[in-house]
C-alpha positions in Angstrom: 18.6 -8.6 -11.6 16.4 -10.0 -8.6 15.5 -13.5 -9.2 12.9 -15.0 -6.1 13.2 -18.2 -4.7 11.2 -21.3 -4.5 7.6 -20.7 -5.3 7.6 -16.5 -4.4 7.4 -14.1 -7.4 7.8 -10.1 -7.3 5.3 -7.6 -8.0 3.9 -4.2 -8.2 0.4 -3.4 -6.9 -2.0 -1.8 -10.0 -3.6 0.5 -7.4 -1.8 3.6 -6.5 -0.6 3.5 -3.4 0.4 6.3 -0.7 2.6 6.2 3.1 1.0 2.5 3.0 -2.5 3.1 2.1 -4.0 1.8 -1.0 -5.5 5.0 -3.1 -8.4 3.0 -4.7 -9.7 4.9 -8.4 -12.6 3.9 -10.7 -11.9 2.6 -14.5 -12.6 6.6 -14.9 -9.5 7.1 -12.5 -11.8 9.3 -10.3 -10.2 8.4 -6.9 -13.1 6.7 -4.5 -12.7 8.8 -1.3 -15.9 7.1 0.9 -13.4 3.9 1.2 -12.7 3.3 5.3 -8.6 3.5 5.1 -8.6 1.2 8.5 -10.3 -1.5 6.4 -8.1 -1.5 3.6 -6.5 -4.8 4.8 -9.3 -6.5 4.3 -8.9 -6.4 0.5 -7.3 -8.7 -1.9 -5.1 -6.7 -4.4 -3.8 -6.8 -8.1 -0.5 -7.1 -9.2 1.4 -7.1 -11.7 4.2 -10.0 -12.0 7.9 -8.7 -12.4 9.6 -11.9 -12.2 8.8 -15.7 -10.8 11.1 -18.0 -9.1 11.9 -21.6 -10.4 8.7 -23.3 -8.8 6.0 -20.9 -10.0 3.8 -22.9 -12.5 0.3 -21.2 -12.6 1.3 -18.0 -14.2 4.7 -16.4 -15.6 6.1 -12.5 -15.9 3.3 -10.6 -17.1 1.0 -11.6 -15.3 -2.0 -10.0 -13.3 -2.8 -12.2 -10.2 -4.9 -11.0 -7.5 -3.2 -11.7 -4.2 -5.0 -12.5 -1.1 -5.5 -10.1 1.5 -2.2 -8.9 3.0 0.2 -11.7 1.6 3.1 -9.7 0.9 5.9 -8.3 2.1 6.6 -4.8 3.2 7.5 -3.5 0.2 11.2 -2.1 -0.9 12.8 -0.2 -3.7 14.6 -1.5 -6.6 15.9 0.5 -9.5 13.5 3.4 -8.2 10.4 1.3 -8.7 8.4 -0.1 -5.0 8.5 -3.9 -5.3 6.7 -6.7 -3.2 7.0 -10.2 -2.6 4.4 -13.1 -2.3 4.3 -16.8 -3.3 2.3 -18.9 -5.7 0.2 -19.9 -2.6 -1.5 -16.6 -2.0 -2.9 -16.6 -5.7 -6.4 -16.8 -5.5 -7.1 -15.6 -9.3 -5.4 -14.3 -12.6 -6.5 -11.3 -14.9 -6.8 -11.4 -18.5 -5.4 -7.9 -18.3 -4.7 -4.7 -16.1 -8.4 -3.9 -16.4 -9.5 -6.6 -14.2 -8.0 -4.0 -11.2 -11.4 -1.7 -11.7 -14.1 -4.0 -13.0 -15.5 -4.8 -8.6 -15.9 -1.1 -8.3 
């Protein structure tokens, strides 16, 4: 089991994701294919919490917390599922649920 440290937490983006690129889909799931892929860094993104270090206190596993723009790490594999890394910090809101991911578009 991976536990973080400090304030940082683990994650896994709700967009689909591709060689580094972010494959951005409607609520329908009809993937959006007028996005410019060299401004996709400009985006915050949605995740979904997989585990919280010992100094997390605004949200817990579970939760969906949009991340600001590019505050994570390069992501690695664990148990066969891609995992990132961020900290409380870069939290600039929390879902209700995974369909917060689709209601901007």
């Amino acid at each position: 089991m991976l536990t973080p440290l400090r304030d940082s937490f683990l994650f896994v983006f709700l967009n689909d994701h591709s060689e580094g690129r972010f494959i951005d889909k409607a609520k329908s799931g009809i993937i959006l294919t007028n996005n410019d892929l060299d401004s996709q860094h400009m985006y915050a993104r949605w995740g979904k919490v997989l585990v919280v270090g010992p100094e997390v206190t605004d949200f817990e596993k579970g939760a969906i917390v949009l991340i600001e723009q590019g505050r994570w790490t390069q992501g690695f594999k664990y148990d066969s599922v891609q995992i990132w890394k961020s900290d409380q910090r870069q939290v600039c809101a929390i879902g209700d649920d995974e369909s917060v991911a689709y209601q901007y578009r």
